[in-house]
N, CA, C and O of each residue as an XYZ file, in Angstrom:
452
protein
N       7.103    -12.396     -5.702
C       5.745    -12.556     -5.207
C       4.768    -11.893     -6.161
O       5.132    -10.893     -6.779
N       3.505    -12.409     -6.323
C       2.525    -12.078     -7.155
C       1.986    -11.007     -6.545
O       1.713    -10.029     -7.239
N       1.768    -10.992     -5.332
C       0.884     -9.653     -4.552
C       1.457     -8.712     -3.846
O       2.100     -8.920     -2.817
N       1.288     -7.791     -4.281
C       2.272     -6.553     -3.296
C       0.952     -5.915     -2.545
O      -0.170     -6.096     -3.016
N       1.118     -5.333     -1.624
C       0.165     -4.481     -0.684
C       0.641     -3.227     -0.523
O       1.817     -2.950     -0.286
N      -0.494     -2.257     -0.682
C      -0.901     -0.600     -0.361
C      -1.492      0.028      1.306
O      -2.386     -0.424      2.021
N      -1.030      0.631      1.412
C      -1.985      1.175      2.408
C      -2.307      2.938      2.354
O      -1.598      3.852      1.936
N      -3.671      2.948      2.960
C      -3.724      4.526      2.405
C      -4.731      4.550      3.181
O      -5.284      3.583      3.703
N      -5.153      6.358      3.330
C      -6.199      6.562      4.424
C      -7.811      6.645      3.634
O      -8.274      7.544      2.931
N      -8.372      5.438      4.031
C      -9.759      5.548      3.297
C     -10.195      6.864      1.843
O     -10.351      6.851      0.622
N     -10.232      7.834      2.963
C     -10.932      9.586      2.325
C      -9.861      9.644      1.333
O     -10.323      9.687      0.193
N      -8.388      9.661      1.391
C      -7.820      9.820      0.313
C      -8.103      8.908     -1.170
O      -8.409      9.412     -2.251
N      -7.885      7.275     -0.853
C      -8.039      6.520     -1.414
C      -9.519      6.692     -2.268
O      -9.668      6.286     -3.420
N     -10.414      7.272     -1.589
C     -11.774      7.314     -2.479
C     -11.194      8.911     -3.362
O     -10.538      8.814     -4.399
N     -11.435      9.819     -2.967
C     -10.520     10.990     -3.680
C      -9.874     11.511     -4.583
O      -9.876     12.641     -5.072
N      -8.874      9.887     -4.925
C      -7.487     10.137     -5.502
C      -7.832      8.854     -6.840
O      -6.937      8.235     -7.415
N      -9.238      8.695     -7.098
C      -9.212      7.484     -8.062
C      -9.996      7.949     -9.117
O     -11.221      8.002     -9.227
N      -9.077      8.286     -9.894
C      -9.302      9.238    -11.094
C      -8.925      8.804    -12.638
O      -7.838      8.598    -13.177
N     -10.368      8.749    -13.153
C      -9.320      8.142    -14.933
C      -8.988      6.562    -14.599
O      -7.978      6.213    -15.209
N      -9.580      5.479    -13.772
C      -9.410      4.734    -13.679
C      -7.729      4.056    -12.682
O      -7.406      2.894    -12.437
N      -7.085      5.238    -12.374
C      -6.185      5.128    -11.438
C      -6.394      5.625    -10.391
O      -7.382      6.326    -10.172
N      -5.115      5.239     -9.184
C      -5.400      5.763     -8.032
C      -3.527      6.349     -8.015
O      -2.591      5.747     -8.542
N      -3.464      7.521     -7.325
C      -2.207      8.816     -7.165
C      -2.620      8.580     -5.502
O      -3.715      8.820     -4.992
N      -1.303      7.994     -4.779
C      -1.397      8.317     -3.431
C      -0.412      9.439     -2.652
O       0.708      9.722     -3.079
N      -0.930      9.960     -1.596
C      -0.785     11.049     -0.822
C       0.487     11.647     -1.440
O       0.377     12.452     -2.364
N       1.619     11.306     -0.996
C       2.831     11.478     -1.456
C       3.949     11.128     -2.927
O       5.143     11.090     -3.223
N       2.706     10.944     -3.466
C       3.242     10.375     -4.961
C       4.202     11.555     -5.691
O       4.907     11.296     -6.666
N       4.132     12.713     -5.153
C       4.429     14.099     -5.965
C       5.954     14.207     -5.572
O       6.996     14.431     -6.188
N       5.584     13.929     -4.187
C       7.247     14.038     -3.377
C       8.316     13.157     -3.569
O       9.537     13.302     -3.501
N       7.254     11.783     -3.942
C       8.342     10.581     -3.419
C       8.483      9.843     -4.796
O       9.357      8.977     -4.755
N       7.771      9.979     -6.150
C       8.211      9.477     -7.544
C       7.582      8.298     -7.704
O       7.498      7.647     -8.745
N       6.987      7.952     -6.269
C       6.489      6.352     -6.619
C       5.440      5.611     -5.120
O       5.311      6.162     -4.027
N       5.019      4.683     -5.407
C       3.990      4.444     -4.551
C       4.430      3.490     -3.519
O       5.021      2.541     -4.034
N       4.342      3.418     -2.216
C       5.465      2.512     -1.545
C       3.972      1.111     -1.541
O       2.759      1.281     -1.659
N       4.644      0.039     -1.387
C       4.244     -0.861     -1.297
C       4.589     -1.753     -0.260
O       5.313     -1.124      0.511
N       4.433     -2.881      0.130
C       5.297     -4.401      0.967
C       4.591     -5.443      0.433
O       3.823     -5.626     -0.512
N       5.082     -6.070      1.323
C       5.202     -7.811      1.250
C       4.213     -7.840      2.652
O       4.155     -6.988      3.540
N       3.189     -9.585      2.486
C       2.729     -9.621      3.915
C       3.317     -9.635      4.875
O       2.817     -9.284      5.944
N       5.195    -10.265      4.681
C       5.419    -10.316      6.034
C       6.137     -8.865      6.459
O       6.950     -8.741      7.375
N       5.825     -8.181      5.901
C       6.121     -5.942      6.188
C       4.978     -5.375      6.595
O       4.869     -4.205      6.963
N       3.866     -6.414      6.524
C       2.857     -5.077      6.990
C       2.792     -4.768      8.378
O       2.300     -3.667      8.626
N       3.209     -5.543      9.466
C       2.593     -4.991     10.971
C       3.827     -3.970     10.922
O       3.757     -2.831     11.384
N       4.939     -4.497     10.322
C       6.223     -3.252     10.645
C       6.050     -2.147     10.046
O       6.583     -1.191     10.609
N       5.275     -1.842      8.728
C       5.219     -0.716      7.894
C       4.252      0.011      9.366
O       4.621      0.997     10.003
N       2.687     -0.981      9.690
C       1.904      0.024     10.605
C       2.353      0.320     11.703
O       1.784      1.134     12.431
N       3.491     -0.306     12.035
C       3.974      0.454     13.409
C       5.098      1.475     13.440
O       5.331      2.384     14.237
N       5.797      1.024     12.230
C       6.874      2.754     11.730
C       6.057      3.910     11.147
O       6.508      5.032     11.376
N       4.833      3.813     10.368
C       4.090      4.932      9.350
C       2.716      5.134      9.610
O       2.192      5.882      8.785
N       1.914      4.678     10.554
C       0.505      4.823     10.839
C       0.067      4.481     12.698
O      -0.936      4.163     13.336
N       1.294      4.741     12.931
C       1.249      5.167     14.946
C      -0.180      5.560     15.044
O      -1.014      4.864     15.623
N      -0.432      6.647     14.488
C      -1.590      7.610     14.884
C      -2.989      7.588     13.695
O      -3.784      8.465     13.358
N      -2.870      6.600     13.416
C      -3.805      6.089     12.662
C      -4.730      5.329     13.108
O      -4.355      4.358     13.765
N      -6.577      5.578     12.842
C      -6.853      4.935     12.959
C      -7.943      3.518     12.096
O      -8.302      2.358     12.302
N      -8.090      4.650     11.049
C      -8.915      3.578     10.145
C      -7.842      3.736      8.832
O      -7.344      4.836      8.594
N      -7.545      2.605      8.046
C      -6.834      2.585      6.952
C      -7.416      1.552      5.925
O      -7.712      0.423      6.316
N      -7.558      1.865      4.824
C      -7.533      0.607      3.474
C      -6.188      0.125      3.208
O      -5.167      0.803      3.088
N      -6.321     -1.138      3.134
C      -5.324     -1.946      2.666
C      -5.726     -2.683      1.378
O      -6.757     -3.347      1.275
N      -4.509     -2.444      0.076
C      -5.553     -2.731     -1.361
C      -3.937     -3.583     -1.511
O      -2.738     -3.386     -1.310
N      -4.946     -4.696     -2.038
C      -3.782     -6.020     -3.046
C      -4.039     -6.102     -4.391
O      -5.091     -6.255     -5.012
N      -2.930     -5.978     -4.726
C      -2.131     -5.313     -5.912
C      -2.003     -6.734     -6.653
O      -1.656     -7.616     -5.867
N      -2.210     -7.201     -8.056
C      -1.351     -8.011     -8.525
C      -0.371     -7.837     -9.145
O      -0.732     -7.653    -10.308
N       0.340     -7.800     -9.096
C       2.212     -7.089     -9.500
C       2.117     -6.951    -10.989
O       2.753     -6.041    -11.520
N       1.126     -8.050    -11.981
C       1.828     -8.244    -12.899
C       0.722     -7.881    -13.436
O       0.419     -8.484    -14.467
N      -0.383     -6.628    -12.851
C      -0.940     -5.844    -13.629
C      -0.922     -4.787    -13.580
O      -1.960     -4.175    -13.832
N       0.144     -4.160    -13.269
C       1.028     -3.003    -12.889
C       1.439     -2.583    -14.317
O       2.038     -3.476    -14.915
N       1.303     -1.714    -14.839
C       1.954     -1.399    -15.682
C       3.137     -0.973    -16.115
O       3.759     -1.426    -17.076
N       3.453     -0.093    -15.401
C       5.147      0.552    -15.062
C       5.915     -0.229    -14.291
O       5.713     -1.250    -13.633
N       6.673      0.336    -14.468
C       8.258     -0.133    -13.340
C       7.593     -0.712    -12.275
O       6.579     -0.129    -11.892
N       8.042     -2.057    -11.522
C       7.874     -1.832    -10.027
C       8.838     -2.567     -9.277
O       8.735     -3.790     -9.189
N      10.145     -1.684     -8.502
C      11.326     -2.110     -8.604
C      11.183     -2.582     -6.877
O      10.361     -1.998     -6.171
N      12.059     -3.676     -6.314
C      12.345     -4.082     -5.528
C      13.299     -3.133     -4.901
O      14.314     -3.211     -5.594
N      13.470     -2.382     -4.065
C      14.478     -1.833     -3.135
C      14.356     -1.126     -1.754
O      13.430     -0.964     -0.958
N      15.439     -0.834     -1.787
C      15.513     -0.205     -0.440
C      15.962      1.130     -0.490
O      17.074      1.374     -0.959
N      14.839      2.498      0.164
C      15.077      3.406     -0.223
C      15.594      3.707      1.301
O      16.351      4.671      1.188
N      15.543      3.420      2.310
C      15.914      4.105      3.889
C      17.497      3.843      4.558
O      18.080      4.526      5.399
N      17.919      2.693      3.913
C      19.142      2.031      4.382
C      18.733      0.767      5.269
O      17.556      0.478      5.490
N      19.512      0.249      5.616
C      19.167     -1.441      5.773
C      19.276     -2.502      4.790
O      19.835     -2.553      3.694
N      18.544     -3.401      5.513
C      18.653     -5.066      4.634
C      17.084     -4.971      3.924
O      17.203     -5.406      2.779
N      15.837     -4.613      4.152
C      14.765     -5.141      4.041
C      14.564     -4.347      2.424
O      14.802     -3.151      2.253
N      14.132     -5.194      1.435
C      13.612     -4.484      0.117
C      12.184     -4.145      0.130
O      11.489     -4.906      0.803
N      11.570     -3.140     -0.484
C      10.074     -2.875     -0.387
C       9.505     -2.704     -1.973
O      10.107     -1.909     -2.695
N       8.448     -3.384     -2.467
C       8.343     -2.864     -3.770
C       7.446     -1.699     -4.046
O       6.465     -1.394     -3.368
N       7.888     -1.072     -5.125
C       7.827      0.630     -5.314
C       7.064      0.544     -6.879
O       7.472      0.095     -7.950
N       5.895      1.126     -6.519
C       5.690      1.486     -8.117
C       5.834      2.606     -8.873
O       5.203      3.631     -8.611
N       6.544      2.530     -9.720
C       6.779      3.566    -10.572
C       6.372      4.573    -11.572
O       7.020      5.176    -12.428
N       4.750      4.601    -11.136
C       3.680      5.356    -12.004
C       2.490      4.969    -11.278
O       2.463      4.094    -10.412
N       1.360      5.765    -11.728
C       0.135      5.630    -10.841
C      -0.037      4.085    -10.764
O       0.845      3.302    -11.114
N      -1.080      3.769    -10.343
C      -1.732      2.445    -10.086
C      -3.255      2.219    -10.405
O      -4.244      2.709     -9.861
N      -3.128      1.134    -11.678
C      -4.501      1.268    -12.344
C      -5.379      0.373    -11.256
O      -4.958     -0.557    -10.568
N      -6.479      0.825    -11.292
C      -7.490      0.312    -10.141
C      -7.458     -1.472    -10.810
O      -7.389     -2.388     -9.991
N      -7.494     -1.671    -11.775
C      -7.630     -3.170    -12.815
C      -6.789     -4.421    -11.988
O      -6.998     -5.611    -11.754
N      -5.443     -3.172    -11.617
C      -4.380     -4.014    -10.797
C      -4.801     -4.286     -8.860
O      -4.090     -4.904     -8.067
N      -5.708     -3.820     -8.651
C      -6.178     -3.921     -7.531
C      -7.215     -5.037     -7.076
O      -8.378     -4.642     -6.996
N      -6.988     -6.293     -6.784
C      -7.918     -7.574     -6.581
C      -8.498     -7.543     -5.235
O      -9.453     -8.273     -4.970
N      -7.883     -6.584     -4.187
C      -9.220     -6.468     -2.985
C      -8.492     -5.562     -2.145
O      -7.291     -5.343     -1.984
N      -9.925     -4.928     -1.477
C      -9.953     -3.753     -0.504
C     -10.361     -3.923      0.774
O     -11.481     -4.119      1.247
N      -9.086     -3.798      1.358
C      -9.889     -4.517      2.686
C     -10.092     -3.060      3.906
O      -9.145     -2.275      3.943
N     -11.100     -2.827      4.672
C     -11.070     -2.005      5.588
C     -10.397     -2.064      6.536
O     -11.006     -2.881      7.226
N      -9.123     -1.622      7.349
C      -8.687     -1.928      8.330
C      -9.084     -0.831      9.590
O      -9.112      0.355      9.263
N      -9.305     -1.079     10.615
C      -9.696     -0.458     11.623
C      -8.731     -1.621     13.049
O      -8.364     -2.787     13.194
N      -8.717     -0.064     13.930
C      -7.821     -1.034     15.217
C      -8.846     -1.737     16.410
O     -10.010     -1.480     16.716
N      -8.039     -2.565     16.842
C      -9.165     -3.421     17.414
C      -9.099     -2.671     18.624
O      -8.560     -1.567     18.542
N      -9.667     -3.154     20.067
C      -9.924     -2.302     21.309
C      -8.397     -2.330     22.078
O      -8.045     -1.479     22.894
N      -7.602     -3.442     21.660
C      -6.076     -3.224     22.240
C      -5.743     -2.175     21.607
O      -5.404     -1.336     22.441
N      -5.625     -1.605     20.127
C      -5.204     -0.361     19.269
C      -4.540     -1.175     18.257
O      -3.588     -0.718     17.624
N      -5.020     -2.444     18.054
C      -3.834     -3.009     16.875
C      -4.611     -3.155     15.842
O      -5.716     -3.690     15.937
N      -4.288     -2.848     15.103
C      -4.905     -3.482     13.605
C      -5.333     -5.062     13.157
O      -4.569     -6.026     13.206
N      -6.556     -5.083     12.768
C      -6.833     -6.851     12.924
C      -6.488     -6.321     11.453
O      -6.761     -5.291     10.837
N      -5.583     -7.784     11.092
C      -5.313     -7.677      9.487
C      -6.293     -9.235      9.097
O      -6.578    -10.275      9.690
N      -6.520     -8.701      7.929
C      -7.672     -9.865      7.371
C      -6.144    -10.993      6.795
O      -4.940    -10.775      6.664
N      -7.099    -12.284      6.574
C      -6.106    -13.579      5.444
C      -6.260    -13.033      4.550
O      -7.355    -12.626      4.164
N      -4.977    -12.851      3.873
C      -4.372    -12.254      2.355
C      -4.310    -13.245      1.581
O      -4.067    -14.433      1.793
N      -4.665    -12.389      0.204
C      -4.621    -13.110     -0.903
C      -2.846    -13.712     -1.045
O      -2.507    -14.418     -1.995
């Protein structure tokens, strides 16, 4: 797939975009930037952002990534997630979408690139 997807908490995401890249929250701990596929995102927000309520969601074009960005599975299971393997140049980022939960508590996700 051409587009991989980010998610991150607004305040960080403005914060962390430095030198023309963006370093997310856990980049220090975890070696790399987690990413998905569209059909991973309601599952990523309902395993990793329970208690979340406003988030950016940024689309990535894979193949302006500069570093590594490997297909796998870091938790155990079947499902692969792609991982980037060095910061993430903003260049590689084609749109920012605001996500906020609707009055049920779900996230309205916009049509993806």
């Amino acid at each position: 797939m051409k587009y991989i997807y980010h998610l991150a908490s607004p305040a960080w995401f403005q914060a962390q975009k430095v030198n023309s890249e963006y370093i997310p929250e856990k980049f220090s701990e975890d070696g790399f930037i987690h990413c998905c596929y569209p059909n991973q995102l309601l599952g990523v927000l309902s395993r990793h952002f329970q208690n979340t309520k406003h988030l950016v969601l940024l689309v990535i074009d894979r193949s302006k990534v500069l570093c590594d960005v490997i297909d796998e599975n870091t938790y155990g299971g079947t499902e692969f997630f792609p991982h980037i393997y060095g910061t993430l140049p903003l260049a590689a980022v084609l749109k920012i979408y605001p996500l906020s939960r609707n009055e049920k508590g779900i996230f309205d996700l916009p049509k993806l690139l």
